[in-house]
N, C-alpha and C positions, 0 to 999 in steps of 0.2 A: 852023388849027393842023395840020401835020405831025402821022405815025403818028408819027416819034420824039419829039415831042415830048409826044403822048399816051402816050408809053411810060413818060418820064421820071415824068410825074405819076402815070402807076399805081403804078410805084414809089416813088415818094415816100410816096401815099396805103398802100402796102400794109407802109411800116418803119412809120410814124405809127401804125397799126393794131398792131403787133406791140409797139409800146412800150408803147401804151397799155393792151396786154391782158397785157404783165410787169408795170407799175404794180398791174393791178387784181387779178394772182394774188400778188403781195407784198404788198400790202392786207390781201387776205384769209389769205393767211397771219399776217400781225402780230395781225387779228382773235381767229382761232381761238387763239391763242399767249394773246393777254389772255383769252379766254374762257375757257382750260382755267386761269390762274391765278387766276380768278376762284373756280373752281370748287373748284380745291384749297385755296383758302382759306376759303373757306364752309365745308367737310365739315370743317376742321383745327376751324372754331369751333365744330362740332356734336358735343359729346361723345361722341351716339350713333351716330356715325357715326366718327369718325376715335380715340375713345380706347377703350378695350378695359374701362379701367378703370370706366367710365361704364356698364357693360351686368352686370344681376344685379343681387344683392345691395349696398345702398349699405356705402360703404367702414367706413363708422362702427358699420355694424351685425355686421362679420366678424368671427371668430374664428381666430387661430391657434395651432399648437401647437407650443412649439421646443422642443427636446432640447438640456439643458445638462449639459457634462461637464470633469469636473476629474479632469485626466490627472495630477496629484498625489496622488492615494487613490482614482483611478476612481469616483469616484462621479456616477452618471447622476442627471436627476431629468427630467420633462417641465414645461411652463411654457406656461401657458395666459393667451394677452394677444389684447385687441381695438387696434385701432389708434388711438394716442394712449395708450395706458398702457404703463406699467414695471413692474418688480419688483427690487428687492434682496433676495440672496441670498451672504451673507455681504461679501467684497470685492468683488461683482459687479451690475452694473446692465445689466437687459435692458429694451430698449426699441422698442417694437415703432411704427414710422411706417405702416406698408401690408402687406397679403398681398394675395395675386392667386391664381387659379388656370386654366388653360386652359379655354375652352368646349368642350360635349361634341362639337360638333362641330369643333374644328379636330384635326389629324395626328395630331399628338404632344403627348400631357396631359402638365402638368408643373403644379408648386405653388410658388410662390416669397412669400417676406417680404421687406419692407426691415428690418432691423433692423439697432441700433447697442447694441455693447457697450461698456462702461464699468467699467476698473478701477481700484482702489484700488492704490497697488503703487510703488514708490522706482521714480522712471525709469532705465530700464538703464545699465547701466553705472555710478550711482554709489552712494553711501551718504546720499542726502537722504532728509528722511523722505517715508511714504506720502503719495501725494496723490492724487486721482481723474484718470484721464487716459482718454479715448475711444481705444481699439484697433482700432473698427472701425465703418463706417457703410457700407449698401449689401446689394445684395439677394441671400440665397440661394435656391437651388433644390434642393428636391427630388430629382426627376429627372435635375440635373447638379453635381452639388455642386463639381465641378471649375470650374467656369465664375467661380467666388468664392469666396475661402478665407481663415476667418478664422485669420491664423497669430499665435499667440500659445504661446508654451512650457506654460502651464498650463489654458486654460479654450478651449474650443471650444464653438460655436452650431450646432445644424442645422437646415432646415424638417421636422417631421412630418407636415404636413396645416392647410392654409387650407381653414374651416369657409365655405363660399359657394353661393349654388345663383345659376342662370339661367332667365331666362323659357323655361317649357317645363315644366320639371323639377319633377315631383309629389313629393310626401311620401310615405313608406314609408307605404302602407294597413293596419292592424293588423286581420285579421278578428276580429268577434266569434265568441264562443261558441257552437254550438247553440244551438237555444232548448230549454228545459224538455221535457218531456212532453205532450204536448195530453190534454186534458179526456177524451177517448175512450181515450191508454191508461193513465189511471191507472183510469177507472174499470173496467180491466180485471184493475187490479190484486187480487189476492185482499184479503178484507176479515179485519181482526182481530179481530172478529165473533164470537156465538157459532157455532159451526158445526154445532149439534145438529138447527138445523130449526124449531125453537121458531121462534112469532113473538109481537108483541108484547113488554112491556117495556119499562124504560128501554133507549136503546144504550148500549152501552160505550163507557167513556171513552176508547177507543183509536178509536174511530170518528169521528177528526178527519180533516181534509181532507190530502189525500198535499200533500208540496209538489210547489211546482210548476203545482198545478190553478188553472186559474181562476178568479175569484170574480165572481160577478156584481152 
């Protein structure tokens, strides 16, 4: 075999190498590609990992608190719902699906409801009688009330505050009181005694035990 001819075959051997080593980083690219959608699928099945709503307080057990107003006589009232209940309140049905509120650790706290109102009321424009009709379903906030607005001419919804706590977050500790008096300074206390000096006798009936004292 001639050097050109050994030449030709090193280049041949050295595309063959070069192909095989793009095959094997497109490979593993395709690999890494299923693996991360592997992985975003798992975490999307793991509530506690990919839903926000899944961490705290379960959802059944919250509290919120809406502010209802009727811009016909101004009259405000607050409105206290767990998720899954309603209330009627004259022409009006509050209904409360979900509250949420930000964990203490992320940015910006915010408090938001899903809630859907429900009125009684001739639909506009004509002269049919009342009948119940949904005016609005979806979530406010708190913090940006602009973000969802229930527009209706008479009756307006707001969030007050979603009742919820997160792992971590302790209960208000309420201290006790002092304690009493200890045994030493009530018996310091002057006695209601006779005070003449005399001894013996019965005691006086005022020579009951201070409160407070111990009993043994």
């Amino acid at each position: 075999m001639t050097w050109r001819h050994c030449l030709q075959v090193g280049s041949v051997l050295a595309l063959l190498s070069a192909c095989n080593g793009a095959e094997t980083a497109e490979e593993a690219g395709r690999k890494a590609a299923a693996r991360a959608t592997e992985k975003a699928k798992t975490s999307s099945d793991n509530p506690a990992v990919a839903v926000q709503a899944g961490i705290g307080t379960p959802m059944a057990e919250r509290t919120a608190i809406l502010g209802l107003l009727n811009k016909r006589n101004g009259d405000t009232r607050d409105v206290e719902l767990k998720p899954g209940q309603d209330i009627r309140i004259g022409k009006v049905v509050i209904r409360l699906r979900a509250c949420e509120k930000t964990a203490p650790w992320e940015t910006y706290p915010d408090q938001g409801a899903f809630v859907q109102l429900i009125v009684n009321e001739r639909p506009p424009g004509t002269n049919q009688n009342e009948r119940w009709r949904q005016i609005f379903s979806g979530w406010l906030f708190k913090e940006n009330p602009a973000a969802n607005v229930i527009q209706h001419p008479i009756y307006d919804v707001w969030v007050k505050e979603c009742r919820m706590s997160f792992p971590g977050e302790e209960e208000e500790v309420i201290e006790a009181p002092p304690p009493g008096p200890s045994g030493d300074a009530a018996a310091k206390k002057p006695s209601n005694a006779d005070q003449s000096g005399e001894t013996g006798g019965e005691p006086a009936a005022n020579d009951a035990e201070e409160p407070g004292t111990p009993t043994v």
